[in-house]
N, C-alpha and C positions, 0 to 999 in steps of 0.2 A: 639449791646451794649445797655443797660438798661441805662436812663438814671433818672434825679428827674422828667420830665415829663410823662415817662412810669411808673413812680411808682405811681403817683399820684393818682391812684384809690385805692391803697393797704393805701395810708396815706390817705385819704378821709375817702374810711371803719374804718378805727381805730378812726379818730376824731367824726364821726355821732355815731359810737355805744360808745366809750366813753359818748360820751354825753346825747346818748341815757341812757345809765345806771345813771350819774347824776342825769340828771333831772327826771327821775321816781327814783327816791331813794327809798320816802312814797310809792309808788304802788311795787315795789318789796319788800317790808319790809312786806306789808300786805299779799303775797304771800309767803314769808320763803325764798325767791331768796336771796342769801349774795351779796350786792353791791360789798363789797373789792374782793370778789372769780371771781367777775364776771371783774373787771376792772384790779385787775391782771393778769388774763385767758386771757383778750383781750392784753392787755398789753406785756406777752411773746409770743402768738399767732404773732401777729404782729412782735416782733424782729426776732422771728426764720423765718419767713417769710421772710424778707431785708433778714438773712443771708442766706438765700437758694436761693433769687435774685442773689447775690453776686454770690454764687458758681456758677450759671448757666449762669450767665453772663461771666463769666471766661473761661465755657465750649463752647459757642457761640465764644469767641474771637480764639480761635481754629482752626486750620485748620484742622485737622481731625476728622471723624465722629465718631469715637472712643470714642475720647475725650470730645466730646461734651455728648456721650451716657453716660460713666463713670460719667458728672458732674450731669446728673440726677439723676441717680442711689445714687448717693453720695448726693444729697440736699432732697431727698425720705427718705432714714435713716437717716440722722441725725436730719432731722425735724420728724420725726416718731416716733426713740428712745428717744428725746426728751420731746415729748409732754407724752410719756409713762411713763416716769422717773419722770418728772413731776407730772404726777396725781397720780403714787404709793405714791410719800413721802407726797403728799395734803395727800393721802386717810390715811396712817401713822398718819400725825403729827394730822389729824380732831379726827380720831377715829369712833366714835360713834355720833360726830358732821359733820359728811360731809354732804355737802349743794351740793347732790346730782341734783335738778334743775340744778345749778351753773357750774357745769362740763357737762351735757349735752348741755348747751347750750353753752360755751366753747370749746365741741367739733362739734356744730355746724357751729361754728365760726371757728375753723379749717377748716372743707372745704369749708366754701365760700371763707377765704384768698385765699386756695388751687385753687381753681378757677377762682378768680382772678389771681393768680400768673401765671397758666396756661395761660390764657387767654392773659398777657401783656406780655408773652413770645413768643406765635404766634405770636403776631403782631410784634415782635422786628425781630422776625426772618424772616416776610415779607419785612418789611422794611431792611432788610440786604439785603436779594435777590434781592429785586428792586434797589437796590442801586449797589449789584453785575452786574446786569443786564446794567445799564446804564453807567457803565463805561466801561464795555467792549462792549459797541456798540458806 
């Protein structure tokens, strides 16, 4: 089970690069980097993130292996289509102004959550097994 101390790195990444993007405002300005592209990017990055925690924590509470397969499969597209749907209507509504930097690094930011998210999901599921393990001994 996920809980706010396993997510704490996913809200940690969001508040450093937040703030990262802040405080260099003047240095992305002089580079053509758009703050607001970049702090809403992290900003939905991050939620679709918690709700693909959600799903997969759903799938883990599960007793069959099935199920827990399906909740990845299911937190994979719908954070995927997502993020896709996403940058088509940026890339739509910018035009001829897309703050192309802004979206690459947005979708760099995609897979480090993605990796974090990974990451606080082995250990939730070690932590299950160990837990499996010592009640039934």
């Amino acid at each position: 089970m996920i809980n706010l101390k396993q997510l704490m790195p996913i809200i940690l990444l969001f508040l450093v690069t937040t703030g990262v993007f802040l405080l260099s405002a003047s240095w992305l300005d002089t580079k053509g980097v758009g703050r607001t592209v970049l702090i809403g990017g992290n900003l939905f990055v991050f939620l679709i993130t918690l709700i693909s925690s959600l799903i997969l924590q759903k799938g883990m509470d599960k007793d069959r292996t099935m199920a827990f397969i399906r909740s990845v499969y299911t937190s994979f597209i719908v954070k995927f289509l997502l993020v896709v749907v996403v940058v088509f209507l940026y890339a739509y509504k910018a035009g001829a102004n897309l703050d192309r930097a802004a979206v690459l690094i947005c979708m760099f930011l995609y897979l480090v959550y993605t990796f974090i998210e990974v990451r606080v999901l082995l250990k939730a599921m070690k932590s299950q097994q160990d837990a499996e393990k010592r009640s039934a001994a």
